[in-house]
C-alpha positions, 0 to 999 in steps of 0.5 A: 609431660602431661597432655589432655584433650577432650575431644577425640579426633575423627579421621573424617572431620568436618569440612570446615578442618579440612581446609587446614593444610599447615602443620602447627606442631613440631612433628619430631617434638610429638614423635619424641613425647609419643616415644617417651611415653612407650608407644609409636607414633601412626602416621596421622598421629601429628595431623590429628594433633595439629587438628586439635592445636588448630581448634584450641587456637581458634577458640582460644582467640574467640574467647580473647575477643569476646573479651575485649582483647586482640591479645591471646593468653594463656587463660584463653586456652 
């Protein structure tokens, strides 16, 4: 499994990420890929992800709309 991102996670995000209090990704799920990779998970491991989830789906629907759609697909991301 191959993941790629290219910003980095900041523990002090803006405040407009802070109000994201919903996890979007299945904690035992990174755990496990974060695992078969040979590394541990820390413990703000899984919300940093979910941070970064949360930010591509958020541009991903924006480039959806500014494209005359409400649906998203997968070259939105």
């Amino acid at each position: 499994m191959e993941i790629h991102f290219v910003q980095i996670y900041r523990p002090n995000m803006a405040k407009e990420e802070d109000n994201m209090s919903e996890v979007l990704v299945v904690t035992s799920k990174v755990k496990e890929a974060i695992k078969a990779e040979g590394c541990n998970t820390a413990s703000d491991a899984v919300e940093a992800i979910s941070a970064k989830v949360n930010t591509m789906v958020k541009e991903a629907a924006e480039r959806a709309k500014a494209n005359g759609r409400k649906t998203v697909r997968g070259v939105d991301f």
